[in-house]
BAKENU-957030 format. One record per atom (N, C-alpha, C): residue in three letters; z, y negated, x. Coordinates in steps of 0.05 Angstrom, whole numbers, padded with zeros to 5 digits, always signed. Layout:
% residues N
ALAZYX...
END
This chain:
% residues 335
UNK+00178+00236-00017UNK+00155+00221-00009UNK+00136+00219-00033UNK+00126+00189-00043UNK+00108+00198-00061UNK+00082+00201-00055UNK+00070+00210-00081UNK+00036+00221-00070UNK+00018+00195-00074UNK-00001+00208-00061UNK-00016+00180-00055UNK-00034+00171-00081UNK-00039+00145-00092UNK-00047+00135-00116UNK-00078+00139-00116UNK-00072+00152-00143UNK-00105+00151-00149UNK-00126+00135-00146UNK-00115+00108-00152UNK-00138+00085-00142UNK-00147+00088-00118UNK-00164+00084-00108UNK-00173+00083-00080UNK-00195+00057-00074UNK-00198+00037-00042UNK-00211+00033-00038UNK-00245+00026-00036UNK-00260+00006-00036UNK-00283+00009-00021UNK-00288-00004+00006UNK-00267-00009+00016UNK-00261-00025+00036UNK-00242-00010+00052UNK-00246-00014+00070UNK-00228-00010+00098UNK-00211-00028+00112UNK-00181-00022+00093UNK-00165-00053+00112UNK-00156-00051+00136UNK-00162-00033+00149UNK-00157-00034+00188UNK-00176-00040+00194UNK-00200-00050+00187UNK-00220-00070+00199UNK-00226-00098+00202UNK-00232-00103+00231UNK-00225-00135+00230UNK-00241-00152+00206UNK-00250-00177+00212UNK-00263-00194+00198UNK-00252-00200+00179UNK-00286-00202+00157UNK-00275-00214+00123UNK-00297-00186+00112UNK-00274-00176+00083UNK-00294-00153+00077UNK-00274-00152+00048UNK-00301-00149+00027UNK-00293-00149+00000UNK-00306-00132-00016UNK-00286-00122-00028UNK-00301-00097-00052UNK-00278-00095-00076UNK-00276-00078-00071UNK-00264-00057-00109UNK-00237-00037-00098UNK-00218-00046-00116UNK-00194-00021-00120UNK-00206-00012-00138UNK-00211+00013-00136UNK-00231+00034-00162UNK-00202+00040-00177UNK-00204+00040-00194UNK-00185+00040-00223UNK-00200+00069-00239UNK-00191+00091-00238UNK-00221+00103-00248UNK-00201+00117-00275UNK-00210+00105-00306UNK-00201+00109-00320UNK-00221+00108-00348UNK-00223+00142-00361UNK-00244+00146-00370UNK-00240+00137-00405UNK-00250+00122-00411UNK-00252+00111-00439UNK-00281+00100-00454UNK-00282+00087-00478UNK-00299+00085-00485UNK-00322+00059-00478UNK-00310+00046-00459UNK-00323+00028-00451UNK-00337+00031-00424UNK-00325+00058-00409UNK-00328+00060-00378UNK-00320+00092-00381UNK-00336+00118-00388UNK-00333+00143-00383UNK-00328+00152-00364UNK-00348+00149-00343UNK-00349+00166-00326UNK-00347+00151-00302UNK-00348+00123-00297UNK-00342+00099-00280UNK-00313+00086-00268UNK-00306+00071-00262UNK-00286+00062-00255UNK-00282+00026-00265UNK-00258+00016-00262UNK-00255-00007-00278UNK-00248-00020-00244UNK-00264-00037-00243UNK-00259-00052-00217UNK-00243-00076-00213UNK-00222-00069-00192UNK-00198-00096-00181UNK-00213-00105-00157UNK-00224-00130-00156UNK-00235-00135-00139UNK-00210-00152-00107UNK-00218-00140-00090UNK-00199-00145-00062UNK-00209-00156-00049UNK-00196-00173-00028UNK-00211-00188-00006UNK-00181-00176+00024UNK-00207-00169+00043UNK-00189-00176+00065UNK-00191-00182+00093UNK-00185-00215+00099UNK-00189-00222+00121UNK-00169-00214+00151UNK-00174-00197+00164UNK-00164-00201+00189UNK-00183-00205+00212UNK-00154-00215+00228UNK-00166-00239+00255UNK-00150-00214+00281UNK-00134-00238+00293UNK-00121-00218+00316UNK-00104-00215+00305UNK-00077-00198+00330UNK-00049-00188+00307UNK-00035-00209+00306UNK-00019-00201+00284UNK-00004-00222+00272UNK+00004-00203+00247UNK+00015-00225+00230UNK+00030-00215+00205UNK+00011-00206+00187UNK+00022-00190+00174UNK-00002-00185+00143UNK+00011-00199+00113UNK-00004-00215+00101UNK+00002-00234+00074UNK-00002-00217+00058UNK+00003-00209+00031UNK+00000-00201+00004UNK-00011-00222-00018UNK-00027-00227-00022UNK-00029-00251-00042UNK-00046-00236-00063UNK-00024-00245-00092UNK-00029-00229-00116UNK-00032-00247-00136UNK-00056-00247-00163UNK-00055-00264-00185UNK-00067-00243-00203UNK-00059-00256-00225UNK-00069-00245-00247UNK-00060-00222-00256UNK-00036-00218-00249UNK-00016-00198-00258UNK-00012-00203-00284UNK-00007-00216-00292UNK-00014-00216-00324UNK-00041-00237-00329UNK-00054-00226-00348UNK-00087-00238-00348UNK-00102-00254-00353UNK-00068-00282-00367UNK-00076-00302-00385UNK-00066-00320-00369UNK-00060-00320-00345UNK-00050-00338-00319UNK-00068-00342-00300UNK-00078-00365-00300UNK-00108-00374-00288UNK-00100-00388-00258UNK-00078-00408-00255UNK-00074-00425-00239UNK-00067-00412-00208UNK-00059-00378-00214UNK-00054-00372-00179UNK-00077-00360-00176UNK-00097-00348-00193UNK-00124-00340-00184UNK-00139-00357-00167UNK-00136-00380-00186UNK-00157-00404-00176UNK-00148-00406-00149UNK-00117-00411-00136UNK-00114-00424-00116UNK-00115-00407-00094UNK-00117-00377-00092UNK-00124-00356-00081UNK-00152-00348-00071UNK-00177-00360-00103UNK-00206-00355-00086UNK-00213-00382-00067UNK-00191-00406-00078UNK-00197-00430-00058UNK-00186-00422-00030UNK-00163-00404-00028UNK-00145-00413+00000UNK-00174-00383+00023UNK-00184-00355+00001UNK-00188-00335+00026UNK-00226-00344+00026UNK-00236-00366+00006UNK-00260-00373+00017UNK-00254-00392+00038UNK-00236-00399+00037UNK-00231-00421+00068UNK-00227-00413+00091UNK-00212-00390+00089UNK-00201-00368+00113UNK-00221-00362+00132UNK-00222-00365+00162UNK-00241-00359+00175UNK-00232-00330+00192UNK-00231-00310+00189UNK-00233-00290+00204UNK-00219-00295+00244UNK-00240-00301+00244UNK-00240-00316+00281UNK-00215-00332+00296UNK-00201-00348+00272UNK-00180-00369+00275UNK-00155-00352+00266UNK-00155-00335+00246UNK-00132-00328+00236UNK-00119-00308+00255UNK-00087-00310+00248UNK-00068-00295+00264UNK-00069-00273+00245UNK-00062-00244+00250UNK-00054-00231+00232UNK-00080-00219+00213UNK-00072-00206+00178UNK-00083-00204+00153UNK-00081-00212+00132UNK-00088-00229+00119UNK-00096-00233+00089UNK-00105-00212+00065UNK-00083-00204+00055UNK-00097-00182+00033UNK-00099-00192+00002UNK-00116-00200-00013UNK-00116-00206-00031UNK-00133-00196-00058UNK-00117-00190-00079UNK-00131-00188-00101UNK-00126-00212-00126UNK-00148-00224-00126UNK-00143-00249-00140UNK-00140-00256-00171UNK-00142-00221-00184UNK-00143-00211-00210UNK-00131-00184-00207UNK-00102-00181-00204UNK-00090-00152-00196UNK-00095-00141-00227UNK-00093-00144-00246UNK-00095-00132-00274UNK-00125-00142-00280UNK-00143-00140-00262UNK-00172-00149-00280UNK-00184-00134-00304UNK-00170-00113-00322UNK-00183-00105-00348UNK-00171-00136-00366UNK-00134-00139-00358UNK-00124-00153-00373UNK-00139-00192-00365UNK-00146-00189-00336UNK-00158-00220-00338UNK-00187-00222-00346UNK-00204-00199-00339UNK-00223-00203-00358UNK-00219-00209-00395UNK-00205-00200-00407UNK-00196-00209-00430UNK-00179-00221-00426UNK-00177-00247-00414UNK-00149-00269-00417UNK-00124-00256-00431UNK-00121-00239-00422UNK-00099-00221-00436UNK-00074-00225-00431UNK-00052-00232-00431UNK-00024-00223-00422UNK-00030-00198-00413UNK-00032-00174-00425UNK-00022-00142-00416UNK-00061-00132-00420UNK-00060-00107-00411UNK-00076-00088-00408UNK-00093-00079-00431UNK-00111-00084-00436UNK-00136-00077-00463UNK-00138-00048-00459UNK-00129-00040-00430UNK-00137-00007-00438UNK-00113+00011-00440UNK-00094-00004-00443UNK-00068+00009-00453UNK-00044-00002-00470UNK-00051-00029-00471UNK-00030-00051-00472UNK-00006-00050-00464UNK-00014-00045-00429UNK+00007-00049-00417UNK+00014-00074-00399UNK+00044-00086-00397UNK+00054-00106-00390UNK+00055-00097-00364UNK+00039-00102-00341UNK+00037-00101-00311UNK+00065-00102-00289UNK+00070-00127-00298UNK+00099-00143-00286UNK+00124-00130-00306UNK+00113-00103-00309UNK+00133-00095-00323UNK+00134-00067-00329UNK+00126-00053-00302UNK+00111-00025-00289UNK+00121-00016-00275UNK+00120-00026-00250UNK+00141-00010-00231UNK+00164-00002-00231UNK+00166+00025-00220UNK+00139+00027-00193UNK+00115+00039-00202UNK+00116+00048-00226UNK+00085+00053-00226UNK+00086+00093-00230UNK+00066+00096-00232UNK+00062+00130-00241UNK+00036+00125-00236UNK+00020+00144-00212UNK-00004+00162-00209UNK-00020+00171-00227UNK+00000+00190-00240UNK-00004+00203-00260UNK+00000+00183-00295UNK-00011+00167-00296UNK-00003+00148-00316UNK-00018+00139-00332UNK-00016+00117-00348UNK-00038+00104-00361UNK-00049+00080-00336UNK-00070+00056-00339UNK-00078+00055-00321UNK-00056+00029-00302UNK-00038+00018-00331UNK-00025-00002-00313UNK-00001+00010-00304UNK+00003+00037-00296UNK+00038+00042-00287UNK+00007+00057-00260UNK-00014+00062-00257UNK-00027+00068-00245UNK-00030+00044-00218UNK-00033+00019-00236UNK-00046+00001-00205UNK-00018-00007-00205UNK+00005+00002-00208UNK+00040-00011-00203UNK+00040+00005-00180UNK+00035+00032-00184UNK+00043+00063-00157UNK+00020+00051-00139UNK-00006+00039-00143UNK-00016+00030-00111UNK-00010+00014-00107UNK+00004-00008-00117UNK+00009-00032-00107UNK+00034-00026-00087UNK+00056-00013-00093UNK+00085-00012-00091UNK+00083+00013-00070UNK+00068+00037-00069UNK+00069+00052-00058UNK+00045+00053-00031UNK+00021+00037-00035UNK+00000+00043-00024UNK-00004+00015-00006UNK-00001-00001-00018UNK-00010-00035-00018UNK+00019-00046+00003UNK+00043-00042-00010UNK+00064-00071-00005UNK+00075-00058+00029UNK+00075-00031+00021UNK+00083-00019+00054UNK+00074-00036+00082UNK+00057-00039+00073UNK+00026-00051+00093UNK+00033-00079+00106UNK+00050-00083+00090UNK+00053-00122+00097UNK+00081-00129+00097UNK+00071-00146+00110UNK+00104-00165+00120UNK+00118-00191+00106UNK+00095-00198+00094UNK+00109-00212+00067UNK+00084-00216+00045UNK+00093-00230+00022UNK+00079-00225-00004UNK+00083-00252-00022UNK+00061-00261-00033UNK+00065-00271-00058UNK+00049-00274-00088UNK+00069-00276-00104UNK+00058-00257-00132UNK+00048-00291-00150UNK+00032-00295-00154UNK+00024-00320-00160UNK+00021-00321-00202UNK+00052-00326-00208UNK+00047-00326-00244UNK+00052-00363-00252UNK+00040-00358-00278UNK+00040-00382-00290UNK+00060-00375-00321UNK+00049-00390-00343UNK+00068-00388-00369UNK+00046-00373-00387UNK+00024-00371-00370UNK-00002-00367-00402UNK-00007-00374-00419UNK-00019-00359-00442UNK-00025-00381-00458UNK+00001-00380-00482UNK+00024-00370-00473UNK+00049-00372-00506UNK+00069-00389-00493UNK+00062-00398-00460UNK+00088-00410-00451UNK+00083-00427-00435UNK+00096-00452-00427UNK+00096-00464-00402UNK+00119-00468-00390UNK+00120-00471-00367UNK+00137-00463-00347UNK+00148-00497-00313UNK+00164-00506-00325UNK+00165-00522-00300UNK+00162-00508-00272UNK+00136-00519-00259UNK+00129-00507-00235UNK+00152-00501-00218UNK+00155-00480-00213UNK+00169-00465-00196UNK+00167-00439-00172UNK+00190-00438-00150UNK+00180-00411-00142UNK+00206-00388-00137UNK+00197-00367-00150UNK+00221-00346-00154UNK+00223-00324-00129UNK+00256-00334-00111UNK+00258-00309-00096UNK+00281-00289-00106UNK+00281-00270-00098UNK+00300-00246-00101UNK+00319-00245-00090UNK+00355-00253-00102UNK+00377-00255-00090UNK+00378-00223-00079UNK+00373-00222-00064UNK+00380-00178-00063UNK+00403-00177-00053UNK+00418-00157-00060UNK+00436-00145-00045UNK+00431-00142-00014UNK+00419-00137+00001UNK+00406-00145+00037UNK+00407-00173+00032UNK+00421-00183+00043UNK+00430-00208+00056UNK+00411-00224+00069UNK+00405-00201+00092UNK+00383-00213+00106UNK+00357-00215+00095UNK+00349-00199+00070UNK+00321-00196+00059UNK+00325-00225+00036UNK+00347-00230+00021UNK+00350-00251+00007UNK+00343-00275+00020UNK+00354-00278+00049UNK+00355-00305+00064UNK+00324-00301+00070UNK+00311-00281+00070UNK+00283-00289+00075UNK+00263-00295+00052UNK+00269-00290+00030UNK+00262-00289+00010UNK+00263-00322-00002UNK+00290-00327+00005UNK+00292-00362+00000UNK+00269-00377+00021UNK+00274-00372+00039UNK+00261-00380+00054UNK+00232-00381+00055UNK+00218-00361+00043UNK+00192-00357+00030UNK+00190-00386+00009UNK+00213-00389-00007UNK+00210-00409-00027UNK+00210-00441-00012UNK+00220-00441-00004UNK+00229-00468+00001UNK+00197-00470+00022UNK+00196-00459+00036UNK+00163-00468+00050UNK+00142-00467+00028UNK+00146-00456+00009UNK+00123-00463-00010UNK+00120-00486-00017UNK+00144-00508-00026UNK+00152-00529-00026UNK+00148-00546-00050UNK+00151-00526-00079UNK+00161-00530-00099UNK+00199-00542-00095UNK+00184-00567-00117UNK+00215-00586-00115UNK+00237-00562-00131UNK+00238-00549-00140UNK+00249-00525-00163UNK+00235-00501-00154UNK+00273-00486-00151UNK+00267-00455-00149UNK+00282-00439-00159UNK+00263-00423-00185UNK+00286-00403-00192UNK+00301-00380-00185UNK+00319-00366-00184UNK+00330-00346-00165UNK+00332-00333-00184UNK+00320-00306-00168UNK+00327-00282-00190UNK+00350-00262-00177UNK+00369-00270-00200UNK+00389-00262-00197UNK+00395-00226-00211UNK+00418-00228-00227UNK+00429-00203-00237UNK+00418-00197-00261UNK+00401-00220-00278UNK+00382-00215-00300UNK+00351-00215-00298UNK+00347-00203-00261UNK+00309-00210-00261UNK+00318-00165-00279UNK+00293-00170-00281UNK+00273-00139-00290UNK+00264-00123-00262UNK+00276-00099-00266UNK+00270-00086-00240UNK+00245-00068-00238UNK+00223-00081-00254UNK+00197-00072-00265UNK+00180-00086-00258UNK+00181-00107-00241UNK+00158-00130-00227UNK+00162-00130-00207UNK+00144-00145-00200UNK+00130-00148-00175UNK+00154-00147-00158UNK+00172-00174-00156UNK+00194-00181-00138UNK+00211-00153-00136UNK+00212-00138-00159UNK+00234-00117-00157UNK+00220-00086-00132UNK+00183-00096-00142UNK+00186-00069-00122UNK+00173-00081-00086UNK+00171-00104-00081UNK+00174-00120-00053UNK+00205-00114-00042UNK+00229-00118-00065UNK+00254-00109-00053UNK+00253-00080-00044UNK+00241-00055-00057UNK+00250-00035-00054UNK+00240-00032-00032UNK+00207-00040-00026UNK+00197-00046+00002UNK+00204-00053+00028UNK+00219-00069+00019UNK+00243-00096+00041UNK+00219-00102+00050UNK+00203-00116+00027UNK+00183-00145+00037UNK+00185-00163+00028UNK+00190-00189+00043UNK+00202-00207+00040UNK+00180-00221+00019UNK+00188-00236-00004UNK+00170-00241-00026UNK+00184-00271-00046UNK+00155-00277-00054UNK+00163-00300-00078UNK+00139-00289-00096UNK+00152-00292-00117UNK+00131-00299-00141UNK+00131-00331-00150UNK+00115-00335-00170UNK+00120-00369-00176UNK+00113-00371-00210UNK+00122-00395-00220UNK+00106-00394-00246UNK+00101-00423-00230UNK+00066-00426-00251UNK+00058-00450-00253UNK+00044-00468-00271UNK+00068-00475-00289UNK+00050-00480-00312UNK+00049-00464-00332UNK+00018-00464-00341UNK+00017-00452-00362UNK+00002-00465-00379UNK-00007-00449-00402UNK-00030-00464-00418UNK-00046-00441-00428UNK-00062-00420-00411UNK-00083-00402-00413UNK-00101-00427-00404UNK-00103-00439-00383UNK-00127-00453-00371UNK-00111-00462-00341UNK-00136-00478-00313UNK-00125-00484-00299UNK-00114-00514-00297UNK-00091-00512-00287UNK-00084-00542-00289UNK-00089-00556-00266UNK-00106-00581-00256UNK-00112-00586-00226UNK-00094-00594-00206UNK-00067-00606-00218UNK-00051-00613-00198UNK-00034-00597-00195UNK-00026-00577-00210UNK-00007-00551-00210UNK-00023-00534-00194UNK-00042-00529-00199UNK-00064-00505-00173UNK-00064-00522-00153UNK-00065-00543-00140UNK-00071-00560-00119UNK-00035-00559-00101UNK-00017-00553-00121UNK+00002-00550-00111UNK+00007-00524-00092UNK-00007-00496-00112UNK-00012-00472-00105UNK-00023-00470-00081UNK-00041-00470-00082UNK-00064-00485-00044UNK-00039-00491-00022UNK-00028-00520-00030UNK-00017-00521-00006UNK+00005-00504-00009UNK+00014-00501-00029UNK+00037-00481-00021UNK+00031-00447+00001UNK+00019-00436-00013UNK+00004-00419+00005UNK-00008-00425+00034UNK-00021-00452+00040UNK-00030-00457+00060UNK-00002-00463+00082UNK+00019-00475+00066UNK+00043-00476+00085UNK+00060-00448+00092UNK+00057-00435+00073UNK+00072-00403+00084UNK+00047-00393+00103UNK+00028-00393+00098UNK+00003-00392+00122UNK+00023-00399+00153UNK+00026-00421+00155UNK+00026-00436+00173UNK+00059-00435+00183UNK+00076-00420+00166UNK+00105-00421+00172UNK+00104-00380+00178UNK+00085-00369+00174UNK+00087-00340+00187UNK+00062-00338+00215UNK+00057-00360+00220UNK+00043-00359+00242UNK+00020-00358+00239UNK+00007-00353+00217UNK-00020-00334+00220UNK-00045-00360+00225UNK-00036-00389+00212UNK-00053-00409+00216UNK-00048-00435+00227UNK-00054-00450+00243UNK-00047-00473+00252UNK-00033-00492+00239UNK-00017-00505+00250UNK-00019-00532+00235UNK+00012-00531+00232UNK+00024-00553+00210UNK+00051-00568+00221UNK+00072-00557+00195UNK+00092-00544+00193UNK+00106-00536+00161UNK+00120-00557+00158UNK+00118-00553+00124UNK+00132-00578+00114UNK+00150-00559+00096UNK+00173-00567+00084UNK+00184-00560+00066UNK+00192-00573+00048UNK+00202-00564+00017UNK+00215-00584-00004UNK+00241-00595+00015UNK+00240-00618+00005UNK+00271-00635+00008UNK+00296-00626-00010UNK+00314-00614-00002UNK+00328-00607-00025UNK+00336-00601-00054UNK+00305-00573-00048UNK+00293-00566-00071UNK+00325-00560-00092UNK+00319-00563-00122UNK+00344-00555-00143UNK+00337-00527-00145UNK+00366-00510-00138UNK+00354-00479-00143UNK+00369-00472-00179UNK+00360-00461-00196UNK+00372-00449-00213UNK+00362-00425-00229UNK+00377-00404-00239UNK+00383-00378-00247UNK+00391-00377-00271UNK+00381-00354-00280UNK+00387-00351-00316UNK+00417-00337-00311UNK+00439-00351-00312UNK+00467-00352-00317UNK+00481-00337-00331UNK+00464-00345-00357UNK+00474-00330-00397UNK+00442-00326-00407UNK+00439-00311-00410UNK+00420-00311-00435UNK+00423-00320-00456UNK+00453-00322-00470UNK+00451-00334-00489UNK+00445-00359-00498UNK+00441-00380-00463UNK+00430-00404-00468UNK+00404-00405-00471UNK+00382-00391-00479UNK+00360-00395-00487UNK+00364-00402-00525UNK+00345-00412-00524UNK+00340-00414-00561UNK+00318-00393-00565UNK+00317-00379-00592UNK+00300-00366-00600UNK+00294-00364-00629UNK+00270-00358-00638UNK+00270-00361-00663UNK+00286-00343-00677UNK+00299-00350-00708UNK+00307-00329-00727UNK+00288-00322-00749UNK+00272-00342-00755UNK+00253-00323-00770UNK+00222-00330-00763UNK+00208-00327-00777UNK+00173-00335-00783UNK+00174-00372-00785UNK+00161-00377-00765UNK+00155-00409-00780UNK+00133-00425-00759UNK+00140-00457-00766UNK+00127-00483-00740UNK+00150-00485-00728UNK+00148-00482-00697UNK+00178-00499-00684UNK+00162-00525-00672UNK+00167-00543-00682UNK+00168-00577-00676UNK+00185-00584-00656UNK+00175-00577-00630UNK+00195-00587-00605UNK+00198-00612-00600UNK+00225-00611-00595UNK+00233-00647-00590UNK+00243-00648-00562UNK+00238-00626-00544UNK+00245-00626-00512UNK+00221-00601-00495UNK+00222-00606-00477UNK+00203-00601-00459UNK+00217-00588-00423UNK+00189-00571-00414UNK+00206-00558-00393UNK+00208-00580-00369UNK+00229-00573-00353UNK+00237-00607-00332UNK+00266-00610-00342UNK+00268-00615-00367UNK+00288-00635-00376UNK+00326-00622-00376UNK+00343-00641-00368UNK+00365-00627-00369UNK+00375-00631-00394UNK+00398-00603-00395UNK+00401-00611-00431UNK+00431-00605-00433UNK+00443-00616-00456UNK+00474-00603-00466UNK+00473-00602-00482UNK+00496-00578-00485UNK+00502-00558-00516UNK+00492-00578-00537UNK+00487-00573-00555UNK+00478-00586-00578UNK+00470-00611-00582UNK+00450-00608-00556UNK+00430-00634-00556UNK+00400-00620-00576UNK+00394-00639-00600UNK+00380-00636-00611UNK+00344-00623-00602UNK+00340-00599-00607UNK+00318-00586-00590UNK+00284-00585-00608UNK+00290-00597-00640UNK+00264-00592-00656UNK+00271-00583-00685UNK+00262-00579-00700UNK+00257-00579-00724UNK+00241-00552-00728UNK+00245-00535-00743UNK+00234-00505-00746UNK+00235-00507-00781UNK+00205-00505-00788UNK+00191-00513-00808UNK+00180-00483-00820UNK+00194-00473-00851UNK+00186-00450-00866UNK+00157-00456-00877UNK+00140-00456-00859UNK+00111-00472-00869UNK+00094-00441-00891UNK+00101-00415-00890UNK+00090-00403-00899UNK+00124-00397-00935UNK+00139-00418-00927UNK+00157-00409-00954UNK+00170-00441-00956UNK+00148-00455-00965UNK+00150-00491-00962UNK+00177-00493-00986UNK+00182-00473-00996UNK+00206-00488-01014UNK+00230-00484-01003UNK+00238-00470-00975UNK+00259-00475-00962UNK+00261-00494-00936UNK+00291-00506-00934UNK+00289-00526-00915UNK+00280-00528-00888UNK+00272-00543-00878UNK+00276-00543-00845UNK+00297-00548-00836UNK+00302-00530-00807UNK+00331-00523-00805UNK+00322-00545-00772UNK+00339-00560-00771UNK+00350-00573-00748UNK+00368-00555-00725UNK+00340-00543-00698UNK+00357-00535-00683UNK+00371-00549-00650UNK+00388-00541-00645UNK+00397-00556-00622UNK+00399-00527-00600UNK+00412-00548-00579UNK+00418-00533-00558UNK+00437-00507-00554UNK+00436-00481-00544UNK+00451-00469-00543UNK+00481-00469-00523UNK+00473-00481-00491UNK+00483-00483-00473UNK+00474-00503-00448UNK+00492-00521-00440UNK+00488-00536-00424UNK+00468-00528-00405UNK+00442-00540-00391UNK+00425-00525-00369UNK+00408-00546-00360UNK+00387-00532-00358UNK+00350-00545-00351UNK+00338-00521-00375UNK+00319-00534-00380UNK+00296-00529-00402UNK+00269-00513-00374UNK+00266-00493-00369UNK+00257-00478-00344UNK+00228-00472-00362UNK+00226-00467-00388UNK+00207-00468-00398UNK+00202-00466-00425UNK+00181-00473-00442UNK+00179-00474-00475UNK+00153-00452-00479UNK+00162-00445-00503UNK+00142-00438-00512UNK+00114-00454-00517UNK+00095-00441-00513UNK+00057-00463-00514UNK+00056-00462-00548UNK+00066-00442-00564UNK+00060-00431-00592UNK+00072-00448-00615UNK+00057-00455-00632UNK+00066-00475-00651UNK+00079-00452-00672UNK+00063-00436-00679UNK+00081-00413-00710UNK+00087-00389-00688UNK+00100-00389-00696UNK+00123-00367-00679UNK+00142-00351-00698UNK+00145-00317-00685UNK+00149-00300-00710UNK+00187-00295-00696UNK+00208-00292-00712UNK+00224-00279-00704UNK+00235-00269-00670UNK+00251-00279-00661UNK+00258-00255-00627UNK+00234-00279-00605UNK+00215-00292-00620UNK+00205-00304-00597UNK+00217-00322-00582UNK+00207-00327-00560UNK+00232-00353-00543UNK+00218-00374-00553UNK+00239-00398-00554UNK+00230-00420-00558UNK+00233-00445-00542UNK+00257-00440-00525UNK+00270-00459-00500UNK+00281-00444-00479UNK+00272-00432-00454UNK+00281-00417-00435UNK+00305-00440-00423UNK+00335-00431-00427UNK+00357-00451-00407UNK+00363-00443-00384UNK+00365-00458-00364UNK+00381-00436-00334UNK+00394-00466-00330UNK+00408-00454-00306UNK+00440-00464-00295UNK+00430-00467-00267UNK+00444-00492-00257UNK+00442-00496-00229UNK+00457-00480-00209UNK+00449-00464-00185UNK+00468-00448-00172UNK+00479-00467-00150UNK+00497-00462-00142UNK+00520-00476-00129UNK+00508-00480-00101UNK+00490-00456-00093UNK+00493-00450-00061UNK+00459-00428-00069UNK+00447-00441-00048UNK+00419-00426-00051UNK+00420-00391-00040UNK+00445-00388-00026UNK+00452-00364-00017UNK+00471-00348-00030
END
């Protein structure tokens, strides 16, 4: 059994209504001694019903599921709703107060923590309440990511093929009511260090999403977010109204890794393709420019492996090992 997480509450989530405060984060450094670093939470409950998880800002430079999270629980009325709404709309708020990817007070990668340690620095800290304290609690969840500011990402939403059969088919099912035309499946190459990996250990049924990307919000990609959320609303009961789903959303999964492109050394990559687009082996992908060693050539790169282009890098000089064209493969059967 594990022990219970240091973070704690200012709020009481077995109380009805709408009630918002602070996951106290209490981690003593030079900016905050003797205080605590505050995750701010919201949580609406009505009568019974299901309990929602809704998470952003798991990494800190992903703006677009925040936004669509303080739009969907200032709308939420207490009185009307089935069920609970639990939401933190900045789960890493040291790292989204500094537009950060990872953690300023540790530089730690969040979505890349679990389950988390008590006893830890502060981001394997809010992984053990989230996974241990938080996901128990609820009956389904969603983890709201974008590309930030080094990547963009054809809007998408990611469920967890699991080994439970029955937790997979609910997991798709999470996706497809969100009602992104594209869904990626995390297959045998997701990270068993995020979010989706510790909702499985939970057996709570879950999607994360990317959307976009940039390090800013984009309005019709967050407007997507809204309804998407407002339709899992409305497909777990908790709110009125009619579900829609994608039409024969395209599902696809990272296959090979080796069909991604990546840089080999320091340079400009000059992209000549974009995320959306389908591609084959050695379809021409950009031009990668030695701009800091101008007397060697630019190297003409192409494709590694037939796919979809799932997402590019945002970064014009790019060092060595970075990605530069994320590829995935269409799966046969959404199951």
């Amino acid at each position: 059994m594990s022990k219970a997480s240091r973070i704690s509450l200012t709020i009481d989530l077995s109380q009805p209504g709408r009630h918002v405060g602070d996951a106290m984060l209490r981690w003593s450094d030079n900016t905050n001694p003797l205080g605590y670093h505050p995750i701010p939470v919201v949580s609406v409950k009505g009568a019974d019903g299901p309990v929602l998880l809704m998470t952003g800002g798991t990494h800190g430079d992903e703006f677009e599921g925040p936004a669509a999270i303080m739009r969907v629980i200032g709308a939420l009325d207490a009185a009307s709703l089935r069920g609970q709404v639990i939401a933190f709309p900045a789960l890493n708020m040291p790292a989204f107060a500094a537009s950060s990817r990872v953690s300023p007070l540790d530089g730690g990668n969040l979505n890349r923590a679990f389950p988390g340690d008590r006893d830890g620095n502060p981001t394997a800290m809010i992984a053990q309440f989230l996974e241990s304290d938080i996901l128990p609690r609820c009956d389904a969840a969603i983890d709201l990511h974008s590309g930030g500011k080094a990547s963009f990402f054809q809007p998408c939403a990611l469920p967890t093929h699991t080994a439970d059969g029955g937790l997979a088919a609910r997991n798709m099912d999470l996706a497809q009511v969100f009602g992104l035309p594209l869904i990626w499946r995390l297959g045998a190459h997701n990270d068993n260090r995020s979010v989706n990996a510790a909702a499985e250990r939970a057996g709570v049924p879950m999607i994360a999403t990317e959307l976009g990307g940039g390090g800013g919000v984009a309005p019709a990609i967050t407007d997507q977010a809204e309804a998407g959320i407002l339709n899992i609303l409305r497909h777990l009961g908790m709110i009125d109204g009619d579900v829609t789903r994608a039409k024969a959303p395209r599902v696809v999964e990272i296959r090979d890794p080796g069909a991604s492109l990546y840089a080999t050394s320091e340079g400009l990559f000059d992209r000549a393709l974009g995320a959306g687009e389908n591609v084959k082996a050695g379809d021409f992908a950009g031009w990668f420019h030695h701009v800091t060693e101008p007397e060697r050539a630019s190297v003409r790169l192409t494709v590694p492996r037939d796919g979809m282009i799932l997402a590019h890098t945002n970064r014009g000089f790019v060092k060595r090992g970075e990605m530069l064209l994320l590829v995935v493969q269409d799966v046969d059967q959404a199951l």
